[in-house]
mmCIF file as Biopython writes it, N, C-alpha, C and O atoms, coordinates in Angstrom:
data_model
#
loop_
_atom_site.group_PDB
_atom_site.id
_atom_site.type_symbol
_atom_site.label_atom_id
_atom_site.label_alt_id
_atom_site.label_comp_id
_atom_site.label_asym_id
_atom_site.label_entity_id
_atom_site.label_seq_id
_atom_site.pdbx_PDB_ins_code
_atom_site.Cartn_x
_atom_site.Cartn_y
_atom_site.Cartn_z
_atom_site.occupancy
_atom_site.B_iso_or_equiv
_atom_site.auth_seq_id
_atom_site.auth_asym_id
_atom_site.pdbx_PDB_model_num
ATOM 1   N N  . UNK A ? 1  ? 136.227 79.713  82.360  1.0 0.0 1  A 1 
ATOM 2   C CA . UNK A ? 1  ? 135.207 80.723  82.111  1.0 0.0 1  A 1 
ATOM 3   C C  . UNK A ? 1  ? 133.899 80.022  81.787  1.0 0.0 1  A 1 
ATOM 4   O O  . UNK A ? 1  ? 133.821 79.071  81.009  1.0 0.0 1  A 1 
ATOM 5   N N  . UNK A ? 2  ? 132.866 80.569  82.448  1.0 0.0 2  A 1 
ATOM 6   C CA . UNK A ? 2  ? 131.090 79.878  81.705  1.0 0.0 2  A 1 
ATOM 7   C C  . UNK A ? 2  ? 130.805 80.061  80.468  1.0 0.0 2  A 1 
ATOM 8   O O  . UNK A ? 2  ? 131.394 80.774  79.656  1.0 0.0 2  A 1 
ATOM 9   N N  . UNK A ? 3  ? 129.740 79.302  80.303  1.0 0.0 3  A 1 
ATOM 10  C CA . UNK A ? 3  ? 129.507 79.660  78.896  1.0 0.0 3  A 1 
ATOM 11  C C  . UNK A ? 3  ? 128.200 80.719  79.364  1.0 0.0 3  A 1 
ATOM 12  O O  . UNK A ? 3  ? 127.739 81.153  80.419  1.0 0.0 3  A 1 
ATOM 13  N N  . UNK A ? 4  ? 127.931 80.836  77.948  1.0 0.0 4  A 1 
ATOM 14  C CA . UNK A ? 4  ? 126.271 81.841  78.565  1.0 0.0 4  A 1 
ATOM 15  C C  . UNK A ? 4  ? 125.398 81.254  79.064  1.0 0.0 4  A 1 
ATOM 16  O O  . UNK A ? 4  ? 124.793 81.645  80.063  1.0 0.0 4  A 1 
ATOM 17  N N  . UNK A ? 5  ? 125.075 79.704  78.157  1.0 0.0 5  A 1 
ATOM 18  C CA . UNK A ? 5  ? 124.008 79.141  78.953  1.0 0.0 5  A 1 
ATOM 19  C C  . UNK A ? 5  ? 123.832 78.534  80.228  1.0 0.0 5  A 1 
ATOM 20  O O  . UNK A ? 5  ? 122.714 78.265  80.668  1.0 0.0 5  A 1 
ATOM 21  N N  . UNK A ? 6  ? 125.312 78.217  81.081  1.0 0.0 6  A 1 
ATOM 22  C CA . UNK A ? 6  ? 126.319 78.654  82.576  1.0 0.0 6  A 1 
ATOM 23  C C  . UNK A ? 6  ? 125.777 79.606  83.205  1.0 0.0 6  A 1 
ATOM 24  O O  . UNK A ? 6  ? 124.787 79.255  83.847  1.0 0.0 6  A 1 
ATOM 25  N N  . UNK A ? 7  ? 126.014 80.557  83.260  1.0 0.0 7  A 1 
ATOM 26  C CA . UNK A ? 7  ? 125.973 82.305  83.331  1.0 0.0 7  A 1 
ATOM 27  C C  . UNK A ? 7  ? 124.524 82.297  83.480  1.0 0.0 7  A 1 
ATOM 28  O O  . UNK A ? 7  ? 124.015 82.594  84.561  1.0 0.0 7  A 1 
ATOM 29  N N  . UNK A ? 8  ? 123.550 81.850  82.060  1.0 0.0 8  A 1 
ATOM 30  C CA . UNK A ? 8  ? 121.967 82.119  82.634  1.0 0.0 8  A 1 
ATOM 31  C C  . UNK A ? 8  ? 121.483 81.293  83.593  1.0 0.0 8  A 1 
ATOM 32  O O  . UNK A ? 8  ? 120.661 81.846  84.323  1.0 0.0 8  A 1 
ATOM 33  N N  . UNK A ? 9  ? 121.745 79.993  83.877  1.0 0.0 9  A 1 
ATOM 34  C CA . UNK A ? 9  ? 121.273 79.121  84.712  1.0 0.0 9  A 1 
ATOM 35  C C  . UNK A ? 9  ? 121.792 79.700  86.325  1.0 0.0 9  A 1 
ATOM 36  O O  . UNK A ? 9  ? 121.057 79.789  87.309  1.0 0.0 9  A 1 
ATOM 37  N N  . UNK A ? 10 ? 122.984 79.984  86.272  1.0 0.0 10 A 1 
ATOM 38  C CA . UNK A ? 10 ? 123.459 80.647  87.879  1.0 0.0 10 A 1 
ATOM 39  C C  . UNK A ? 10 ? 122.849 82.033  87.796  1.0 0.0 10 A 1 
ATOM 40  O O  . UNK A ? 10 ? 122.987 82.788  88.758  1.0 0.0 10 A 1 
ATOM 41  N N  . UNK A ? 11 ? 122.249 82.384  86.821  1.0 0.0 11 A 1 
ATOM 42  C CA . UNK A ? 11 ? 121.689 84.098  87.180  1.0 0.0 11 A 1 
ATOM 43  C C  . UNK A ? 11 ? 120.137 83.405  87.626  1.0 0.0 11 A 1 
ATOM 44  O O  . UNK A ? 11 ? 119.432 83.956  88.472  1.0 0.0 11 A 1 
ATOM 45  N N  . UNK A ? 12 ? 119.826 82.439  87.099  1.0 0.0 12 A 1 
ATOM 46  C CA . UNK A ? 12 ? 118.160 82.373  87.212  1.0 0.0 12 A 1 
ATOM 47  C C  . UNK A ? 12 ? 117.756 81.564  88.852  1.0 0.0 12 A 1 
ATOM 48  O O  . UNK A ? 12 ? 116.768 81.564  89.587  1.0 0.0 12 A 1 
ATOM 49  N N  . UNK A ? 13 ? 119.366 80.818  88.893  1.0 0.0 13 A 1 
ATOM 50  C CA . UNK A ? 13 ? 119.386 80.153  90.351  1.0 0.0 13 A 1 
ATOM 51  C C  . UNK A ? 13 ? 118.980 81.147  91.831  1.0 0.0 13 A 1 
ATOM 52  O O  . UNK A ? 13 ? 118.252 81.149  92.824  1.0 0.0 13 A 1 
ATOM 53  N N  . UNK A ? 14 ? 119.987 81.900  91.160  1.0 0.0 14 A 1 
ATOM 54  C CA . UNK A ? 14 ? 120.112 82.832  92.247  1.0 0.0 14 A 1 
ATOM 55  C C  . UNK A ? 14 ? 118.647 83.644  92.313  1.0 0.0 14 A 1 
ATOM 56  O O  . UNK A ? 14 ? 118.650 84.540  93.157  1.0 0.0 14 A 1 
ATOM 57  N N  . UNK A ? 15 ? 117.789 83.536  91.800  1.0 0.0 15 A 1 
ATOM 58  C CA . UNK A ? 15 ? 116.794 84.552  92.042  1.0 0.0 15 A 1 
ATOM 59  C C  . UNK A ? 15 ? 115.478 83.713  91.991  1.0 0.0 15 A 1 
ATOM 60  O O  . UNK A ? 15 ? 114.398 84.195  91.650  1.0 0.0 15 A 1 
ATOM 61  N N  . UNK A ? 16 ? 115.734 81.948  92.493  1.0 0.0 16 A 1 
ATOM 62  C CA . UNK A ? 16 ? 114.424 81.177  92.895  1.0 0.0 16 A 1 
ATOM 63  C C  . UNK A ? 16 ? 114.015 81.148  94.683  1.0 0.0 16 A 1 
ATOM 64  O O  . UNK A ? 16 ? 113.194 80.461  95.292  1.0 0.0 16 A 1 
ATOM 65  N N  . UNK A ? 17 ? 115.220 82.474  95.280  1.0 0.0 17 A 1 
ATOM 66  C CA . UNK A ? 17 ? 114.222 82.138  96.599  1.0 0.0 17 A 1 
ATOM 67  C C  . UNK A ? 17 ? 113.773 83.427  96.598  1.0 0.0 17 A 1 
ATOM 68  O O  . UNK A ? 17 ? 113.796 84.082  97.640  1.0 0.0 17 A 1 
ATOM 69  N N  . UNK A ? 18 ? 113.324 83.929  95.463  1.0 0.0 18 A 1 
ATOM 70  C CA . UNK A ? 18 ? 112.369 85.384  95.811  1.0 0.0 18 A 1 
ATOM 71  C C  . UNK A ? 18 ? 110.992 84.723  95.481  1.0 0.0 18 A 1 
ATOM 72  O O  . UNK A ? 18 ? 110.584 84.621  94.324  1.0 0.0 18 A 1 
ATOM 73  N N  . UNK A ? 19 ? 110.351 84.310  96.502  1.0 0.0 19 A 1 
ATOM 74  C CA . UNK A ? 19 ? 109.022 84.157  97.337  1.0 0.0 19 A 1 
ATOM 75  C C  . UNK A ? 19 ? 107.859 84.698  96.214  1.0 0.0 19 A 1 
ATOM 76  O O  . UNK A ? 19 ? 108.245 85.261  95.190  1.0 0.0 19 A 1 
ATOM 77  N N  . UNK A ? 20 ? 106.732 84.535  96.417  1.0 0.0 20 A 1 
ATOM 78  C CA . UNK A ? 20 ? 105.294 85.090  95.707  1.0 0.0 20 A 1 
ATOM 79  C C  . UNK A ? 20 ? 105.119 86.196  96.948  1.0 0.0 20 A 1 
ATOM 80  O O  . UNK A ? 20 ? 104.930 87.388  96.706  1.0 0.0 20 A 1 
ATOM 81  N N  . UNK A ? 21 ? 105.211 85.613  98.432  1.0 0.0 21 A 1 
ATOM 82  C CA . UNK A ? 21 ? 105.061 86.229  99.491  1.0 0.0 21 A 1 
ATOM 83  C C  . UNK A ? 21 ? 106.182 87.776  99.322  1.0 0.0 21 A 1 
ATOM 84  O O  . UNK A ? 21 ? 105.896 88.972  99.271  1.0 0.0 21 A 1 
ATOM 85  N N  . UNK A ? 22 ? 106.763 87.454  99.302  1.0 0.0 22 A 1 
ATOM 86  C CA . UNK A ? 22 ? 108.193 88.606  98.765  1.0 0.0 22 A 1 
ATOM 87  C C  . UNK A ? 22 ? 107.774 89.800  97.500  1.0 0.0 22 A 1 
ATOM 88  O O  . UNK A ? 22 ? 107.970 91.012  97.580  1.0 0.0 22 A 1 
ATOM 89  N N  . UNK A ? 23 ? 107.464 89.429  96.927  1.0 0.0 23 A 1 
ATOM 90  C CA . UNK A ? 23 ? 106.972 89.931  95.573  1.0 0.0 23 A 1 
ATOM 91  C C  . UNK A ? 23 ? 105.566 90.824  96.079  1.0 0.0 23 A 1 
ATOM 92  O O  . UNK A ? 23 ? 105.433 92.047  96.043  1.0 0.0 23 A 1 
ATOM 93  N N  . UNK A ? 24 ? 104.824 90.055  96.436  1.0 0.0 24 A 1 
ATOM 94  C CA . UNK A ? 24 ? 103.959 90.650  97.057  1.0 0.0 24 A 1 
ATOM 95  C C  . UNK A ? 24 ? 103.628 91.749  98.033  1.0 0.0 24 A 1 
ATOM 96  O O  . UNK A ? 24 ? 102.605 92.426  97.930  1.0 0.0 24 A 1 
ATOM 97  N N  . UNK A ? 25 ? 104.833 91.958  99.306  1.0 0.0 25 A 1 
ATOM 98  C CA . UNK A ? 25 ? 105.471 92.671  99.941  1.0 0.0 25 A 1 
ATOM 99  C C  . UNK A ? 25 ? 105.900 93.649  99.670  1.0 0.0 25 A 1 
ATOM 100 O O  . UNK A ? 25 ? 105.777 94.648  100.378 1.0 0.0 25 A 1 
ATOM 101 N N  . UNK A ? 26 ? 106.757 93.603  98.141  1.0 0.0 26 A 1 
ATOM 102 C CA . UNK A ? 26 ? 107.322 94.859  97.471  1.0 0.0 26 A 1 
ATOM 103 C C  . UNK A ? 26 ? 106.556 95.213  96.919  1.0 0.0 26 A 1 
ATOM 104 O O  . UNK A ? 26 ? 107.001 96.326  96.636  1.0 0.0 26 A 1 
ATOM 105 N N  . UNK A ? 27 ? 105.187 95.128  96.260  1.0 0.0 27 A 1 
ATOM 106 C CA . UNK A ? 27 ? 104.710 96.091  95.936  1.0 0.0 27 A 1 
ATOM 107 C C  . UNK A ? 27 ? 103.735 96.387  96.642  1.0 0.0 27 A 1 
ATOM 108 O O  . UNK A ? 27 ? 103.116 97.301  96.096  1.0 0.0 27 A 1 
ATOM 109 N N  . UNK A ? 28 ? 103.105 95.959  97.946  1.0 0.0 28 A 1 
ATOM 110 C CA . UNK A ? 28 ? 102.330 96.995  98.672  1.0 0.0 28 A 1 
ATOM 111 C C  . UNK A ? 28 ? 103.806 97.729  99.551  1.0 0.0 28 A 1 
ATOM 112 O O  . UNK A ? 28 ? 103.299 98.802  99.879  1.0 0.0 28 A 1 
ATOM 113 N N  . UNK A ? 29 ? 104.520 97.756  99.819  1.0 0.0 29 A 1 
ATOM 114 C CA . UNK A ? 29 ? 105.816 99.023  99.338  1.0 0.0 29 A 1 
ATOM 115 C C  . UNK A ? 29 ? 105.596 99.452  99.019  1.0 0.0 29 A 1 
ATOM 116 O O  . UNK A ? 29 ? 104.733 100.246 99.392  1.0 0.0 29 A 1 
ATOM 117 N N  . UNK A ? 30 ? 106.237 99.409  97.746  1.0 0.0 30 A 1 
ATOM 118 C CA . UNK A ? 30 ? 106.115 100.571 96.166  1.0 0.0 30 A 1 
ATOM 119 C C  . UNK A ? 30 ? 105.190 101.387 96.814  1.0 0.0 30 A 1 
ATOM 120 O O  . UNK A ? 30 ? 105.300 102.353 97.570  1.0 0.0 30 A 1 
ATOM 121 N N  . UNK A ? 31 ? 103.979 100.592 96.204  1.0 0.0 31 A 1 
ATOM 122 C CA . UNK A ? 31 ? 102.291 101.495 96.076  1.0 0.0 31 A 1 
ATOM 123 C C  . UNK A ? 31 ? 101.806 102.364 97.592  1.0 0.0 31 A 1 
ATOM 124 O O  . UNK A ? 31 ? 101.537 103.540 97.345  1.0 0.0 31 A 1 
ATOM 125 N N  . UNK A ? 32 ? 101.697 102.088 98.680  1.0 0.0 32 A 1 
ATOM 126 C CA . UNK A ? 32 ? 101.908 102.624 99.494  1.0 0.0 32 A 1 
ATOM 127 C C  . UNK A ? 32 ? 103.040 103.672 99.766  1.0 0.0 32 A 1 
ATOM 128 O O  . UNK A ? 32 ? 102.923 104.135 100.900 1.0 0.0 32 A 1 
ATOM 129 N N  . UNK A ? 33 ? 104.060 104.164 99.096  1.0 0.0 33 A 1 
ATOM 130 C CA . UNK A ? 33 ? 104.654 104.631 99.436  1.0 0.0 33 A 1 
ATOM 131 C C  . UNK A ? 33 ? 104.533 105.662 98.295  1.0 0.0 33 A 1 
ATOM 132 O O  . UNK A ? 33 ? 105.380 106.544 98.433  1.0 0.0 33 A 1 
ATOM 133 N N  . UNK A ? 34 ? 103.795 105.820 97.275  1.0 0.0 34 A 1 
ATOM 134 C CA . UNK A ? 34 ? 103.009 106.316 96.066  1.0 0.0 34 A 1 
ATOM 135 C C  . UNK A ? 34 ? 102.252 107.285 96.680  1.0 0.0 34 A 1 
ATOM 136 O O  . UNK A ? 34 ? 102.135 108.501 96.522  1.0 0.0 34 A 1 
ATOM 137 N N  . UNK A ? 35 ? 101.624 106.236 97.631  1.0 0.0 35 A 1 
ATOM 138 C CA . UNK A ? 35 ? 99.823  107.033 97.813  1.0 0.0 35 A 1 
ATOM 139 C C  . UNK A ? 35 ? 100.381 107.816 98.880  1.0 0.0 35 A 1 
ATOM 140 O O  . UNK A ? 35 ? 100.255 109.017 98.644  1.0 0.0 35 A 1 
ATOM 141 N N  . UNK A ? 36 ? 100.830 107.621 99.735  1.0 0.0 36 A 1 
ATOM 142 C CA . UNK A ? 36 ? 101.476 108.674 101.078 1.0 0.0 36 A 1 
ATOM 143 C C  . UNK A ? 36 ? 102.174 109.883 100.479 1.0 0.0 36 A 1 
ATOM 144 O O  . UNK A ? 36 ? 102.372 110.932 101.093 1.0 0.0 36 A 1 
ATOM 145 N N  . UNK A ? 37 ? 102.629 109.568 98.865  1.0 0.0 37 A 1 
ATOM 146 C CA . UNK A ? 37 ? 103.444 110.787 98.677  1.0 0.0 37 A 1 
ATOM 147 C C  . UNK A ? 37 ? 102.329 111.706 97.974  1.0 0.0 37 A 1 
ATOM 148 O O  . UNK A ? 37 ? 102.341 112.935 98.029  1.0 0.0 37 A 1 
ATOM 149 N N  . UNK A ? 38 ? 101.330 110.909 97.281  1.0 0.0 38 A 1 
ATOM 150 C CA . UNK A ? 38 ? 100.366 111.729 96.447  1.0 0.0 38 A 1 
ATOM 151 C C  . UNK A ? 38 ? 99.051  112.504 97.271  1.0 0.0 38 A 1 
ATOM 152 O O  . UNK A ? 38 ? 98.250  113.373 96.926  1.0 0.0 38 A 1 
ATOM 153 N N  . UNK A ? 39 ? 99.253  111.765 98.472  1.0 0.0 39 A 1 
ATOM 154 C CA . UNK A ? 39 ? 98.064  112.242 99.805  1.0 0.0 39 A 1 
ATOM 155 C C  . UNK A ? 39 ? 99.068  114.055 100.114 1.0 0.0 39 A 1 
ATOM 156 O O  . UNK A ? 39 ? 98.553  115.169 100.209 1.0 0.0 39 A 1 
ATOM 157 N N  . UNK A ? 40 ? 100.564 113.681 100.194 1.0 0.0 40 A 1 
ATOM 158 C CA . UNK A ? 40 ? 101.305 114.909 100.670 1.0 0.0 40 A 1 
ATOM 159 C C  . UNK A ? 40 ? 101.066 116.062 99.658  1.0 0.0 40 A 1 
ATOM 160 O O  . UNK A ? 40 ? 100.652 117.117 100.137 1.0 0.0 40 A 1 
ATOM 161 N N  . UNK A ? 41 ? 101.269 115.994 98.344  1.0 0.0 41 A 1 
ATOM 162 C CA . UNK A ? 41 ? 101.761 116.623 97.387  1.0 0.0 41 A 1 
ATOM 163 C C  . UNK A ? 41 ? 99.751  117.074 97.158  1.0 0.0 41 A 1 
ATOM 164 O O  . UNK A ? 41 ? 99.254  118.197 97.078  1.0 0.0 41 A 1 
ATOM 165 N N  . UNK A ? 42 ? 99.314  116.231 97.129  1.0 0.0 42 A 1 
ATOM 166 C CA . UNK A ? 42 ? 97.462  117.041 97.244  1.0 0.0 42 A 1 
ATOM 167 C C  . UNK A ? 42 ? 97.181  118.041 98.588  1.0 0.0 42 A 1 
ATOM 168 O O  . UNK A ? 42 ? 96.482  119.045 98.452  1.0 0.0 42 A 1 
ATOM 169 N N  . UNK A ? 43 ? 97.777  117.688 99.881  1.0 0.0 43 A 1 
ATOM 170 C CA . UNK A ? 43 ? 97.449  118.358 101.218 1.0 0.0 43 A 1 
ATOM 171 C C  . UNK A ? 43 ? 98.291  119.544 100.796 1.0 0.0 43 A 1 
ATOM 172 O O  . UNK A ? 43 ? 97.515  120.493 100.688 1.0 0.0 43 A 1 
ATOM 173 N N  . UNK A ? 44 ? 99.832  120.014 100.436 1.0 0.0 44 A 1 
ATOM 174 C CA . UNK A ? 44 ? 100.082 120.709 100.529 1.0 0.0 44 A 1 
ATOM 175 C C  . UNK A ? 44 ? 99.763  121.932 99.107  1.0 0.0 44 A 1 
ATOM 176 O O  . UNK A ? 44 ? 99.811  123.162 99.134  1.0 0.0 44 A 1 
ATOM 177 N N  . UNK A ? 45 ? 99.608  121.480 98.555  1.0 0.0 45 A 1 
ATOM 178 C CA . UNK A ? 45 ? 98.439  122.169 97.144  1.0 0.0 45 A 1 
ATOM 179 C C  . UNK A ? 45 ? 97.357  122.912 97.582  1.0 0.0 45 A 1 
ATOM 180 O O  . UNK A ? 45 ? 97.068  124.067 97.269  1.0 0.0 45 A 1 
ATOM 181 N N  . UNK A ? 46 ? 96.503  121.793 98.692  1.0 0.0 46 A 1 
ATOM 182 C CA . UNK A ? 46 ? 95.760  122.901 98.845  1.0 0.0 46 A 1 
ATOM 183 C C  . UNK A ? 46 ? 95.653  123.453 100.227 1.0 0.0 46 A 1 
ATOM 184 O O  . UNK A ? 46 ? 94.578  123.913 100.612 1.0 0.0 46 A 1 
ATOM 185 N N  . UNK A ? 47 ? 96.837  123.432 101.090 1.0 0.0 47 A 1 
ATOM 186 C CA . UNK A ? 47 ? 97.112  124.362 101.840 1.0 0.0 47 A 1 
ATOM 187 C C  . UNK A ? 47 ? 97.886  126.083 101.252 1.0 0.0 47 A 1 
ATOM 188 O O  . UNK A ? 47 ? 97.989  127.179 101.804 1.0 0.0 47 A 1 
ATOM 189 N N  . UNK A ? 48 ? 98.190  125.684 100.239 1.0 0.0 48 A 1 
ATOM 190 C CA . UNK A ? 48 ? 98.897  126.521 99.610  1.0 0.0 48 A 1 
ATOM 191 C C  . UNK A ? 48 ? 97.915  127.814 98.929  1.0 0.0 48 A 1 
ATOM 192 O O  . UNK A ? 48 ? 98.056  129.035 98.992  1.0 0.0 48 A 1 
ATOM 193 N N  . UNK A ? 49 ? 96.789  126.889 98.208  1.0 0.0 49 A 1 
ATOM 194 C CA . UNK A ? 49 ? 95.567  127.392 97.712  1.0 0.0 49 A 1 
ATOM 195 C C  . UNK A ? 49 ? 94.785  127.696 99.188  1.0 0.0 49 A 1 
ATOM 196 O O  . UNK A ? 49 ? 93.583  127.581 98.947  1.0 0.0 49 A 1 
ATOM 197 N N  . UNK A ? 50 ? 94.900  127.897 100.033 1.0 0.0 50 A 1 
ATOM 198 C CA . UNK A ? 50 ? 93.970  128.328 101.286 1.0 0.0 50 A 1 
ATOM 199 C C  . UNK A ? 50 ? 94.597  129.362 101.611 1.0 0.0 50 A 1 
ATOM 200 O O  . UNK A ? 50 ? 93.910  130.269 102.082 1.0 0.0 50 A 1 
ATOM 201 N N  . UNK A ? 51 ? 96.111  129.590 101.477 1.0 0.0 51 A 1 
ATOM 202 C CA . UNK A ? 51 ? 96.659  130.030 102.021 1.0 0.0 51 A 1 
ATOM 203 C C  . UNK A ? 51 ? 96.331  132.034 101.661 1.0 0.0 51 A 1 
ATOM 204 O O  . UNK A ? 51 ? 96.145  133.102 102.245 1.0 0.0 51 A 1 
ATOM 205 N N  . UNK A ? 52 ? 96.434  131.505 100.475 1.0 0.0 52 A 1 
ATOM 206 C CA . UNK A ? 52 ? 96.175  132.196 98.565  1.0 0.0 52 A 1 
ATOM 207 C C  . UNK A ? 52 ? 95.017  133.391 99.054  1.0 0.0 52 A 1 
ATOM 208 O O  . UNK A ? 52 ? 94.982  134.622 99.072  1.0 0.0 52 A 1 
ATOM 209 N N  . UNK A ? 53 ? 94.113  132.281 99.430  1.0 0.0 53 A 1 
ATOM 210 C CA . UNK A ? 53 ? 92.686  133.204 99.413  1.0 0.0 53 A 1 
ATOM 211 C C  . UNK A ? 53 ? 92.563  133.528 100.482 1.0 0.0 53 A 1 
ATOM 212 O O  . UNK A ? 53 ? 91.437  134.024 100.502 1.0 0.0 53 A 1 
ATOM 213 N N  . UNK A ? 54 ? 93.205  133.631 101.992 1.0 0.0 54 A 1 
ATOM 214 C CA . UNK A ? 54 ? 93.258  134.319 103.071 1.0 0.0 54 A 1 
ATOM 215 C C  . UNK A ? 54 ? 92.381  133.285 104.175 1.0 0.0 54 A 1 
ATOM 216 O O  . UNK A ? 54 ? 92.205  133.383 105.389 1.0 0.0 54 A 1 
ATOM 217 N N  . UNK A ? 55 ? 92.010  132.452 103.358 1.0 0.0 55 A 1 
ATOM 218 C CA . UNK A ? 55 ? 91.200  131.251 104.668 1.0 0.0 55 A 1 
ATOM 219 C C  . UNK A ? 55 ? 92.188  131.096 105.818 1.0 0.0 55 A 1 
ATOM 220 O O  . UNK A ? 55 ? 93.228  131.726 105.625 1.0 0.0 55 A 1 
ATOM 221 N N  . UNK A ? 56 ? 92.135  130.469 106.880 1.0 0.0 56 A 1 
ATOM 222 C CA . UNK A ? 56 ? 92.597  130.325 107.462 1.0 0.0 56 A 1 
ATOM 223 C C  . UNK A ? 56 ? 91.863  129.526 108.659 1.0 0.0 56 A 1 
ATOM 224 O O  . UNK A ? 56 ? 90.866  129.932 109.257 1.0 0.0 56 A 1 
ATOM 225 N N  . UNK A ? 57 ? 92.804  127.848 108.986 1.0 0.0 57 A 1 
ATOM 226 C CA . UNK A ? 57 ? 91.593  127.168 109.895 1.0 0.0 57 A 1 
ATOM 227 C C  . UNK A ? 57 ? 91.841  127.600 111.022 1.0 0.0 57 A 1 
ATOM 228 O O  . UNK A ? 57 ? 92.798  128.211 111.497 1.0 0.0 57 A 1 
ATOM 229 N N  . UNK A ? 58 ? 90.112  126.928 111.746 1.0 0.0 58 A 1 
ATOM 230 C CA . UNK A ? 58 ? 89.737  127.995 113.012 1.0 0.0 58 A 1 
ATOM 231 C C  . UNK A ? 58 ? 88.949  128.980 112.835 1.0 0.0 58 A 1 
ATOM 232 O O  . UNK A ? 58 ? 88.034  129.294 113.596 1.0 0.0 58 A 1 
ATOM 233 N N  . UNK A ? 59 ? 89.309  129.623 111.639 1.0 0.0 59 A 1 
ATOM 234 C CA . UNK A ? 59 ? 88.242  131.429 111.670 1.0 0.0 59 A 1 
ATOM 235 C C  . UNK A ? 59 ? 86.850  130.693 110.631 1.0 0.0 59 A 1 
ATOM 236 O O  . UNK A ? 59 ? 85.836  131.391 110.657 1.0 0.0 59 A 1 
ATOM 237 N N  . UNK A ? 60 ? 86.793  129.967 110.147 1.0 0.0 60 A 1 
ATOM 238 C CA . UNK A ? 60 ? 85.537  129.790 109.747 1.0 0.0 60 A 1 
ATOM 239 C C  . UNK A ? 60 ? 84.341  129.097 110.543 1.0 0.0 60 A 1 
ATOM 240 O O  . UNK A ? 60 ? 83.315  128.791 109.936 1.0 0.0 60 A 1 
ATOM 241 N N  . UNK A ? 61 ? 84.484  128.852 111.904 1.0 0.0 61 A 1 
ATOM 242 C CA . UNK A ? 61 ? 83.602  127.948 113.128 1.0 0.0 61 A 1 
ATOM 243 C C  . UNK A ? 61 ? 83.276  129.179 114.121 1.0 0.0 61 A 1 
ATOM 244 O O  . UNK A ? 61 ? 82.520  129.047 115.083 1.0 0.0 61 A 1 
ATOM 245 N N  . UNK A ? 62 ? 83.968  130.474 113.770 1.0 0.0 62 A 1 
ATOM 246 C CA . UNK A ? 62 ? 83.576  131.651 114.515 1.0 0.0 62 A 1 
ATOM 247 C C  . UNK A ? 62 ? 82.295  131.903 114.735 1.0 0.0 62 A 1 
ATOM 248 O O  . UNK A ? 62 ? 81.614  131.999 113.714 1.0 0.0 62 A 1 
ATOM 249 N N  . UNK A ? 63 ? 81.570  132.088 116.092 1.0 0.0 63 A 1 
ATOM 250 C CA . UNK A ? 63 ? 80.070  132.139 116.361 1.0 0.0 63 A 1 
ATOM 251 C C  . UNK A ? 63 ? 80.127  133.314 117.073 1.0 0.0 63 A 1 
ATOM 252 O O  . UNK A ? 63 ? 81.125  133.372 117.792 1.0 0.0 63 A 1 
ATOM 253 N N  . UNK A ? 64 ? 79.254  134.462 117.129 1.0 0.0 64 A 1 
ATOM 254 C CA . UNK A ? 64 ? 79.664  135.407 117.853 1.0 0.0 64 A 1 
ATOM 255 C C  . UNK A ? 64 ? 78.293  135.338 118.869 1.0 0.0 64 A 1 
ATOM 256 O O  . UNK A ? 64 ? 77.168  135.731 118.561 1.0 0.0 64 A 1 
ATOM 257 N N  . UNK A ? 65 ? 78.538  134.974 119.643 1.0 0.0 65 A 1 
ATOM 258 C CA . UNK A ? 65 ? 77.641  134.403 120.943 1.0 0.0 65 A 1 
ATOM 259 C C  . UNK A ? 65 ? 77.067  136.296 121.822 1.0 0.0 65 A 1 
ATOM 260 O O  . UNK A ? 65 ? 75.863  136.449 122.028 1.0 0.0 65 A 1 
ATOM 261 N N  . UNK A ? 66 ? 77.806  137.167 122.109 1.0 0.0 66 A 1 
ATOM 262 C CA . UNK A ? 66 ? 77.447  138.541 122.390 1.0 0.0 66 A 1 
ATOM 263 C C  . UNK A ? 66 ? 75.680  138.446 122.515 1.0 0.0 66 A 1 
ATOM 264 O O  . UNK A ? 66 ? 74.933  138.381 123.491 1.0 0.0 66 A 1 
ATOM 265 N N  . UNK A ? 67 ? 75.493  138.467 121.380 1.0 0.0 67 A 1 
ATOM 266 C CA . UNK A ? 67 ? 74.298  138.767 120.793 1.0 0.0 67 A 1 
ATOM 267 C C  . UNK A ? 67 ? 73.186  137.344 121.798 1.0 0.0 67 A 1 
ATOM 268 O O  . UNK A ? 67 ? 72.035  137.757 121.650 1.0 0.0 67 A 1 
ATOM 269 N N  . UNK A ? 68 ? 73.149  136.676 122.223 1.0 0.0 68 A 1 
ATOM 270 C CA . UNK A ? 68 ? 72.725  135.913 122.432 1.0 0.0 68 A 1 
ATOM 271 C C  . UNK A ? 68 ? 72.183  136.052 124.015 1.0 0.0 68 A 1 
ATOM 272 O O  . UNK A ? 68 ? 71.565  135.126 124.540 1.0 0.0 68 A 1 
#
C-alpha cells in the first residue's frame, strides 16, 4: 500500500501533461459557451417582450406607397 506522500506525488504526476496551451483552451470553452448561452437567454426575453406588446418583425418597415 502507498503512503500519502506516494499517493500525492502519483496524483501530481499524473496531471504534469496538462499544457498552459490546454488550460487555456478550456476556458475559452467554458466562457464562450457562457456568452452563447447569455446572448440566447437575452434574445429570447426579448422576443418574448415583443411578443407581449403585439410588435411584430416586418410590420414596422411598412410604407404605404398608394399615396404616392
Amino acid at each position: 500500500m502507498e503512503t500519502a506522500s506516494e499517493e500525492s506525488t502519483s496524483w501530481s504526476n499524473a496531471y504534469k501533461g496538462i499544457s498552459s496551451d490546454n488550460i487555456k483552451g478550456l476556458v475559452l470553452a467554458v466562457s464562450s459557451s457562457f456568452f452563447i448561452g447569455a446572448s440566447f437567454i437575452v434574445k429570447k426575453k426579448g422576443l418574448k417582450k415583443a411578443g407581449a406588446s403585439g410588435v411584430r418583425a416586418g410590420f414596422l418597415l411598412i410604407i404605404d406607397l398608394r399615396g404616392l
